[in-house]
Every structure is written in C-alpha cells, then in structure tokens.
N, C-alpha and C positions, 0 to 999 in steps of 0.2 A: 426095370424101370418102375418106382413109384409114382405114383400120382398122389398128388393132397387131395384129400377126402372133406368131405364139405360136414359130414357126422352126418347128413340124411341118410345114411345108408348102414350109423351101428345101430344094434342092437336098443331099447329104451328099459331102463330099469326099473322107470317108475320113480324114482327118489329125485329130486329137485339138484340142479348138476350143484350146490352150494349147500350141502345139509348141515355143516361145519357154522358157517356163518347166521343161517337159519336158527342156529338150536340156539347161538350166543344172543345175537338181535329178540330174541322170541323169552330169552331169560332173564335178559337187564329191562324191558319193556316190565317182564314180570314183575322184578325187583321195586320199579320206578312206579310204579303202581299200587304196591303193597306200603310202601313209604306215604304216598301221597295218600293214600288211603287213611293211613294210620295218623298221620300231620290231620285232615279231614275231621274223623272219628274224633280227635282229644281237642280241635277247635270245635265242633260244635257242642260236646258235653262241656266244654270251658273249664277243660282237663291239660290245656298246651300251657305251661309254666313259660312265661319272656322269656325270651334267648336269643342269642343270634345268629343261629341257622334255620327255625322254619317258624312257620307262620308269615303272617301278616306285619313289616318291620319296617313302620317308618316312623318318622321323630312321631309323627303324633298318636301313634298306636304305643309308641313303649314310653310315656310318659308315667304311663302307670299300669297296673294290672288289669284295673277294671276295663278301660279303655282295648287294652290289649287282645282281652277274653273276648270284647264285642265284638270288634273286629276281625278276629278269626271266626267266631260265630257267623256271621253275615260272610265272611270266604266260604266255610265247608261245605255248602253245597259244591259248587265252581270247583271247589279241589274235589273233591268223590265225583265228580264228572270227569275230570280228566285223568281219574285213579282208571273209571269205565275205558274211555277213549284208548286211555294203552294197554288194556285186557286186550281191545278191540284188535290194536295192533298187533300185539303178541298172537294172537289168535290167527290173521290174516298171515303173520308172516311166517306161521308152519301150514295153516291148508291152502293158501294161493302161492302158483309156480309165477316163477317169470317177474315179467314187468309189471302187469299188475298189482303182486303181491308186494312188490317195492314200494308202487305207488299208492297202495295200502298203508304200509306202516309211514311212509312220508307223512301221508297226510292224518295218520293217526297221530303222528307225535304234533306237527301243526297245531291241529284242533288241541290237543289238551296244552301244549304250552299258551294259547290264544284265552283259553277258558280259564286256564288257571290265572292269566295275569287280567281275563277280566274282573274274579274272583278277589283277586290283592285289589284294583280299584275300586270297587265297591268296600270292602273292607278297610282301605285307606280314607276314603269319604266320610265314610259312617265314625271313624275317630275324629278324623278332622271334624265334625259337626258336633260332637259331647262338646261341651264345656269342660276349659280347664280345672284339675282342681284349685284349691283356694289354701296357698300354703303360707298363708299368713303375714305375707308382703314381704318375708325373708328369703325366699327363693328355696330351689328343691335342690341343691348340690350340696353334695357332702360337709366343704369348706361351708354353707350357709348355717350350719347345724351349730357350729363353734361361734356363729356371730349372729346368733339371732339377739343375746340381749344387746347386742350392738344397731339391732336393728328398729329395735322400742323405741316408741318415743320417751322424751325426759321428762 
C-alpha cells in the first residue's frame, strides 16, 4: 500500500520547484526594461523621432516634433525608473523562492506600469500647455498644402 506523501519528507535541492518559469519571467522583465530604458535614453537626449509605437503619443504631443521631443523629455525620467523597477523584478524573481518572490515581481511590474503612465501624464500636459504652432490660418493637413492659395485673402 502507498501512502500520498505531503513532499515534507523528499529530499530539497535547493532550486526553486519552477526554475523553467523563473528564468522566462526574469528575461522578458530583462527585455522590458532594456526597451524602456532605451525609449528613456533617446527621449531625453530628444533623439526618439514621432512614431507610433513609443514615447509620449497623444494628439497634442504629435502635432509636431518639437512638442513631441518635450514631451518625452519631461517622461524620461518616469520611463528609466520603471526601466529600474523591472531590473528590480527580474532580480527578485531569480533570488526570492516562493510566494514572496511572486509578490515581488507583481508588484514590480505594478510600480513601473504606474510610473511609467505617470511619466506619459506629465509629458502629455507639458504638450498640452506649448502653444500651438501658427500655420498660417491654412491648417496643417496635407490636402491644406494644395489650398492654401485658396486660403489668402483676395
């Protein structure tokens, strides 16, 4: 007859019963960190060209470049702190076992999605508050480019 065994009684190896899941969670943390890092790095040397995958993107930051540039200038700190925050995790989720080390990375990823979207509000403010530019009472769309002399007075 067997008995179910409760594991208090094998053997302990030392390695965290989940080393598989540890090493993936602990390398896209990496990953997510060296990106934000680098998004970070090129907004505040006002090196991040418009685009629409990072930075700082709301109608009134991509109005123009310059507007754009500030904006992610006033994010990158908030972004290079939450680039820290998931070192932070990555780090906790290979040297803490257990529940803790979960509760680790939870709340590391928390903190820097929190920071980072503090980071876009202040950077969305700080557009919203430039003055628009002044495009001549023709408007900034393509089609306005084809009718601006239609736009002069007579």
């Amino acid at each position: 007859m067997v008995l179910a065994s409760t594991g208090a009684d094998l053997p302990s190896t030392g390695q965290a019963p989940y080393p598989g899941l540890v090493l993936i969670v602990s390398v896209v943390l990496l990953v997510l960190a060296v990106v934000l890092g680098g998004v970070a790095v090129a907004g505040f040397t006002e090196r991040l060209p418009r685009n629409r995958w990072a930075g700082v993107r709301t109608p009134e930051t991509m109005r123009d470049d310059e507007t754009f540039a500030l904006a992610n200038k006033v994010a990158a700190p908030t972004v290079m702190a939450s680039a820290v925050l998931l070192v932070i995790g990555s780090v906790a989720a290979t040297l803490v076992d257990g529940a803790l080390g979960l509760a680790a990375v939870g709340v590391s990823i928390v903190a820097a999605v929190i920071t980072t979207a503090m980071g876009g509000v202040l950077g969305a403010r700080t557009a919203a508050a430039m003055p628009a530019p002044d495009t001549g009472g023709c408007g900034s769309s393509c089609g306005a480019c084809s009718l601006k002399d239609a736009c002069q007075p007579s």
